[in-house]
N, C-alpha and C positions, 0 to 999 in steps of 0.2 A: 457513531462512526469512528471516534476517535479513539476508542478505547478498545474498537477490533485491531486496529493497526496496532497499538500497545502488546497486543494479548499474543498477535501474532509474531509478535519477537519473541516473548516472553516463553511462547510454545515452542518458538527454532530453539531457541538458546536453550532450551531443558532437552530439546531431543539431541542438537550437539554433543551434551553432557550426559547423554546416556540415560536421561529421565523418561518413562514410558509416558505419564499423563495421561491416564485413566479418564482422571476427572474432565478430561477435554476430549478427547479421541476415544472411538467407540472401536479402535482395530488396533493392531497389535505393532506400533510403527516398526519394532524392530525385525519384525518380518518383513518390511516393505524393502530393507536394503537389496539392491542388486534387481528392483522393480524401475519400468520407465519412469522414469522425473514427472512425464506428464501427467502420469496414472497416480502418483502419490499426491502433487497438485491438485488434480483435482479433490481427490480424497480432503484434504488438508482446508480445500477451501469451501467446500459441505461445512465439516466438524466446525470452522470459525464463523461460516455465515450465519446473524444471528435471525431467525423469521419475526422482520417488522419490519415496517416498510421504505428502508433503507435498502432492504438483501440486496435486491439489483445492484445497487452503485456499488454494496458494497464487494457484491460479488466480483462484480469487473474490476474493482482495485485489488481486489487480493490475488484474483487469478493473476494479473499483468506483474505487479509485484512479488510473485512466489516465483513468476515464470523468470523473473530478471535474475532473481535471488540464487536459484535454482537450477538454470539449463543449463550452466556451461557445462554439465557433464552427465548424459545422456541415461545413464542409470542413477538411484536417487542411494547415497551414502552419505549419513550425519556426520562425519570426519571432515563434508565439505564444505559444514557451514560453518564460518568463521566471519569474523565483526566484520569483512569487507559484505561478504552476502548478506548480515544482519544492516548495514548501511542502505545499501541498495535497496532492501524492504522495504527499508520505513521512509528513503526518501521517495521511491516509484508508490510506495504505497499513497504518500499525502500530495504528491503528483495527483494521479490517476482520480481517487476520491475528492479531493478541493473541487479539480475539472467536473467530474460527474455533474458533483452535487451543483456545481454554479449553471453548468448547463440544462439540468432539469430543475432548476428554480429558477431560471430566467424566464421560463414558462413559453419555451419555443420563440426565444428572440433572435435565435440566430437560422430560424427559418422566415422572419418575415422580408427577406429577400426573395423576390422572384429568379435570383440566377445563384444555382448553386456552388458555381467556383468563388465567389464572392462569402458564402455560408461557411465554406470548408475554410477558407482563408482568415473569416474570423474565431472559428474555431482550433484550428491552428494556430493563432496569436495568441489565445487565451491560451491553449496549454502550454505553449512557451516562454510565454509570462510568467503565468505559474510554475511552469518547471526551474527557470531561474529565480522566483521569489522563494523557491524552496532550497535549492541550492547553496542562498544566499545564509538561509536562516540557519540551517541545518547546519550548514560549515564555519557560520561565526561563534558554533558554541561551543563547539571541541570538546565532542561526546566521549571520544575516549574508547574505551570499551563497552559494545553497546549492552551485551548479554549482562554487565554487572548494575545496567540503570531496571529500576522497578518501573513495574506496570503504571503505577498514580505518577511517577515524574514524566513517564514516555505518554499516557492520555494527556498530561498538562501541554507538554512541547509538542504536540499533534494540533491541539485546539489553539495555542500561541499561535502556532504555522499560519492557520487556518482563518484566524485573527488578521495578521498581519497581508497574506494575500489576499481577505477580501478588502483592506482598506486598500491595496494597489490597486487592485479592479476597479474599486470605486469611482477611484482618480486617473481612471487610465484615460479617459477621453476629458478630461479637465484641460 
């Protein structure tokens, strides 16, 4: 999982710079310009998902994260991604994916409430825990420019993250 969120920078920041990526994308991105945002999203998050049995989570992190990256501006132009939409990836990416994965390996713990506002409210604490444990992590390391970090430093600072929120969770009810 951690090394999709890497790879999906890796791929904004080349098609930024005007790099096609062949060896990743099976279409021709720079015909996509002046195409809905959503339509390229999607496209984008096919070519990254990889098939084993993560796709689901991993699919829902990439869509949520390309879409944050992404939407402010309704047709898709690589001139718009810049380190602030490379930030917003990779922190809604380790957002969205951390939540996933803890919620389908808790193994339906936050369904053994019989009353569902009770369910949703714990699940909403988790991802807001996590949203601030990523926050946290992400902004005390002063990335800089994201496009110029490599893939093996951004999978290591993905599984750190990933590290570090689950010992919060761990301790949350301590």
């Amino acid at each position: 999982m951690a090394a999709v969120g890497a790879a999906a920078i890796d791929l904004l920041s080349d098609i930024a710079e005007g790099k096609p990526r062949g060896d990743v994308l099976e279409f021709d991105i720079a015909a996509c310009i002046g195409v809905d945002v959503n339509i390229v999203i999607d496209m984008l998050v096919e070519a990254l998902t990889p098939n084993n049995g993560d796709a689901e989570i991993i699919r829902a992190a990439l869509n949520s994260a390309l879409e944050e990256a992404l939407c402010k501006h309704q047709d898709f132009d690589p001139s718009n991604i810049d380190n602030s939409a490379l930030m917003s990836l990779f922190e809604t990416y380790l957002t969205e994916s951390v939540f996933h994965w803890i919620v389908v390996e808790s193994d339906k713990a936050f369904q053994k409430t019989d009353n569902a506002e009770e369910a949703i409210r714990a699940e909403n604490g988790l991802k807001e825990l996590i949203s601030v444990v990523v926050e946290e992590a992400v902004g005390g390391l002063g990335l800089g420019d994201m496009s110029n970090l490599q893939v093996d430093a951004l999978d290591k600072l993905h599984r750190d993250v990933v590290h570090e929120v689950l010992e919060v969770w761990e301790g949350y009810d301590d």
